[in-house]
N, C-alpha and C positions, 0 to 999 in steps of 0.2 A: 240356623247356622248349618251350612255343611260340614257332614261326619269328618270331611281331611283336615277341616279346619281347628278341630279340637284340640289344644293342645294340652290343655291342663284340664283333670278332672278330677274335683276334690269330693272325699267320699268322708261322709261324718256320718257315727254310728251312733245312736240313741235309745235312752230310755228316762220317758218322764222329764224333760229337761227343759223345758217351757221357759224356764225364770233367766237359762243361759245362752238359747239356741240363736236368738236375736243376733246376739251381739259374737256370736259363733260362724254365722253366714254371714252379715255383712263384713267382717273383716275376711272372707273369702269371693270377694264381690271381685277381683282380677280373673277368676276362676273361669273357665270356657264351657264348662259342665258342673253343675252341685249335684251331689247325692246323698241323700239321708238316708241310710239303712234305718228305720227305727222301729225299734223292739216292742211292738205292741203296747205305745203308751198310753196311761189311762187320762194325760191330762192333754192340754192341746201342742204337746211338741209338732207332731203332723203337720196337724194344720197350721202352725204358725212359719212350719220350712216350704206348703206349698204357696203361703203369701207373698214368701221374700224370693219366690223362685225356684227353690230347688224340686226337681224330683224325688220324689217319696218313694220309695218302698219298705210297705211293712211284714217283716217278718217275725215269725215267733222265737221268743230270747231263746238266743244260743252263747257258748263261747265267743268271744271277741275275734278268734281266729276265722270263726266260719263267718261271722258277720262280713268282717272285712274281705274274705276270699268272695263272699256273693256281691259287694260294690265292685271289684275290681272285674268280676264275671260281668257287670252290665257296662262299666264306665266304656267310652268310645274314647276317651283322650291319649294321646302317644303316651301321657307324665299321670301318673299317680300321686296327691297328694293326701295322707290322712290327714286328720285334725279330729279329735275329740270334740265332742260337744261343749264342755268347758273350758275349752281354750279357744285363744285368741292369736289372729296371725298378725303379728305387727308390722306397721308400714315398712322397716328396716330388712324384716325377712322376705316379705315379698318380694321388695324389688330383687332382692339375692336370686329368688325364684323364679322370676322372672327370666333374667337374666341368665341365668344357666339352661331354663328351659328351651328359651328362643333364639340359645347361639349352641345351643350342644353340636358335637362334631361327632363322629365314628370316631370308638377311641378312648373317647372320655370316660370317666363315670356312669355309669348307668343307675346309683342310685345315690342319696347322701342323708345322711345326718342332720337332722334339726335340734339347732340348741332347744334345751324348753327348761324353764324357771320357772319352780314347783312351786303352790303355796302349801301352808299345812294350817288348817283353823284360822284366815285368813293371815297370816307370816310367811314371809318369802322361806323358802326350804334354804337352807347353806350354800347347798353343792348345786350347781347346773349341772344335766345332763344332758346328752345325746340321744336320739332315738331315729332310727332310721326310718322316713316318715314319707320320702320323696324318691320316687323312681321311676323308669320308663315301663310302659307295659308289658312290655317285650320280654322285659329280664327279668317281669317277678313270677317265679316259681312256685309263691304259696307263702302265707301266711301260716304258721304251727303256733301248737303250744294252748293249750285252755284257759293257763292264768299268766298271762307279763307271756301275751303271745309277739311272735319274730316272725319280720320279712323274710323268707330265703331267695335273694336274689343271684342270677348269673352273671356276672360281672365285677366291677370293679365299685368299691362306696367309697363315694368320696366324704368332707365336710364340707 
């Protein structure tokens, strides 16, 4: 694929995550670019994200902030997506993503908010939340923060 042609690159950060990473990257299979940061796991997370595709790099555990600032350091795509390794991107949000990816104008949003529906001990959590998750490369500034790290992006966030 040619680099101008990237438009989405989704960057999943890991450790040890074998039992969820499957079903982690094929629900990001819309994706123009996968990346796995993964934190030097002992079991086969690795090797199971270069079977389904994605590019691997492994680094030694850090903060989630520096992890994430080193995918976004390699990704080629205009659009930043994260995604944990235990979550799931469901058909409904894609096409959202999609969608806004490949009609963005000058103007718009430069980054948004994804709903994400917690579990706790497998029970759904109460409350949805928002987590700014998706943005153009251009306008992100830097991931901060050691623990419940944040986007700082330039521009405007949408939902």
């Amino acid at each position: 694929m040619n680099p101008k042609d990237i438009t989405i690159s989704a960057i999943v950060i890991a450790r040890n995550e074998e039992k969820r990473i499957e079903r982690c990257i094929k629900s990001l299979g819309f994706a123009d670019e996968l990346i796995v940061i993964d934190s030097e796991s002992t079991d086969d997370t690795a090797a199971l994200a270069k079977k389904l595709g994605a590019r691997v790099i492994t680094l030694p555990p850090g903060n989630f902030a520096t992890l994430r600032n080193k995918g976004a350091a390699i990704a080629r795509g205009t659009w930043l997506l994260y995604v944990d390794a235990d979550e799931v991107v469901s058909t409904d949000l894609m096409q959202k993503i999609q969608e806004v990816t490949h009609t963005w104008h000058e103007g718009e949003s430069v980054g948004y908010e994804l709903h994400r529906k917690n579990y706790y001990l497998g029970r759904p959590w109460p409350k949805m939340e928002r987590l700014l998750r998706l943005f153009r490369k251009n306008a992100l500034d830097s991931w901060r923060g050691e623990l419940h790290e944040t986007a700082i992006v330039r521009g405007t966030v949408g939902k």
